[in-house]
C-alpha positions in Angstrom: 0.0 0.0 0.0 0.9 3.8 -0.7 -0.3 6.2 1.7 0.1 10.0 -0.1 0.5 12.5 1.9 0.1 16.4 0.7 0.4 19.7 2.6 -1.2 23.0 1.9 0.0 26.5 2.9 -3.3 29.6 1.9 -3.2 32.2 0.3 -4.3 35.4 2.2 -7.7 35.5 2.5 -8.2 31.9 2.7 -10.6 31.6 6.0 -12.2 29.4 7.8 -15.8 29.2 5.9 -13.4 28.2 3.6 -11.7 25.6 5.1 -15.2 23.9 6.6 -16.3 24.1 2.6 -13.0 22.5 1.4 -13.3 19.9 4.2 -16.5 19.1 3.6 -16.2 18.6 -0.4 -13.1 16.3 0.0 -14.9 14.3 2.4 -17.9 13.9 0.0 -15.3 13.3 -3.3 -13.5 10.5 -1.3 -16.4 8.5 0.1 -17.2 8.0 -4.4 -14.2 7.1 -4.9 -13.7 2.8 -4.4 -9.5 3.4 -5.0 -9.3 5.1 -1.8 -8.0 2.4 1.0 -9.0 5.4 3.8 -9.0 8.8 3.5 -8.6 12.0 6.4 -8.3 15.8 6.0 -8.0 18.5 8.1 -7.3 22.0 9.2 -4.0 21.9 10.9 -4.2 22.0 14.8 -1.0 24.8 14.6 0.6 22.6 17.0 3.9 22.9 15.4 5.2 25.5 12.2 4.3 24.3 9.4 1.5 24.1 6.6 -1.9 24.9 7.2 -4.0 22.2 5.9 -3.3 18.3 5.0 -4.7 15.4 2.9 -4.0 11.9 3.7 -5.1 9.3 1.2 -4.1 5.2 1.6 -4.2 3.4 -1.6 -3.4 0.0 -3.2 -0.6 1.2 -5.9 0.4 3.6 -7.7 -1.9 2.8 -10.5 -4.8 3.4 -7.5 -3.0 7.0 -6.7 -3.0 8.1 -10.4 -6.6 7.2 -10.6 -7.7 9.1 -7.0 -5.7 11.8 -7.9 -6.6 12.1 -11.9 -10.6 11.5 -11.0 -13.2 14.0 -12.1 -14.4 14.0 -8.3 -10.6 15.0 -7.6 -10.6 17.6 -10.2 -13.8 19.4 -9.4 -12.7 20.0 -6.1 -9.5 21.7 -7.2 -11.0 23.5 -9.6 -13.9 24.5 -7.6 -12.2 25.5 -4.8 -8.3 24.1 -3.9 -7.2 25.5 -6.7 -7.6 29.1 -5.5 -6.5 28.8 -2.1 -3.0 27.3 -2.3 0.1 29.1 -1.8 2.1 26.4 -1.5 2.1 22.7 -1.6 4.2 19.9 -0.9 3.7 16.5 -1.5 4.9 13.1 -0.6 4.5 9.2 -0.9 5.4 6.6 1.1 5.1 2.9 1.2 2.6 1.4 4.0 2.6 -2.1 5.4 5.3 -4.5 6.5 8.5 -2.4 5.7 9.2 0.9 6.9 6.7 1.6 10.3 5.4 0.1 12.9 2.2 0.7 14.5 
């Protein structure tokens, strides 16, 4: 498994009516989507400096990640509103499962 990982820093302006609407439309886009393994995003808790919003998304492969991430439900919401809000973002993926962590 691949869990993708990707951090968001606003632009000015970006509050937190928006946030709650981003939150909620991601939410809504990943419960369609079947490649999706589990799914969490949030507002940062500011608990250490950093960005201000992440995404979290576990997947099968990297065939499942290009499919979550290339989907129409995926597009709307960055075109809609994700789009407009970042300043910055920073991405990452990392293998899940029997190497590399331990839970």
């Amino acid at each position: 498994m691949i869990i993708h990982l990707a951090v968001f820093t606003w632009v000015d302006g970006v509050g937190e009516t928006h946030v709650e609407e981003l939150t909620t439309a991601l939410q809504e886009m990943a419960a369609e989507l079947p490649m999706l393994r589990a799914y969490h995003c949030g507002a940062s808790l500011g608990l250490r400096p950093g960005a201000d919003f992440g995404v979290v998304a576990v997947v099968d492969d990297a065939a499942a990640l290009e499919a979550y991430l290339g989907s129409p439900g995926h597009r709307a919401v960055y075109d809609r509103l994700l789009g407009r809000m970042i300043a910055e973002r920073q991405a990452v993926q990392i293998p899940f499962g029997s190497a590399g962590g331990v839970l």
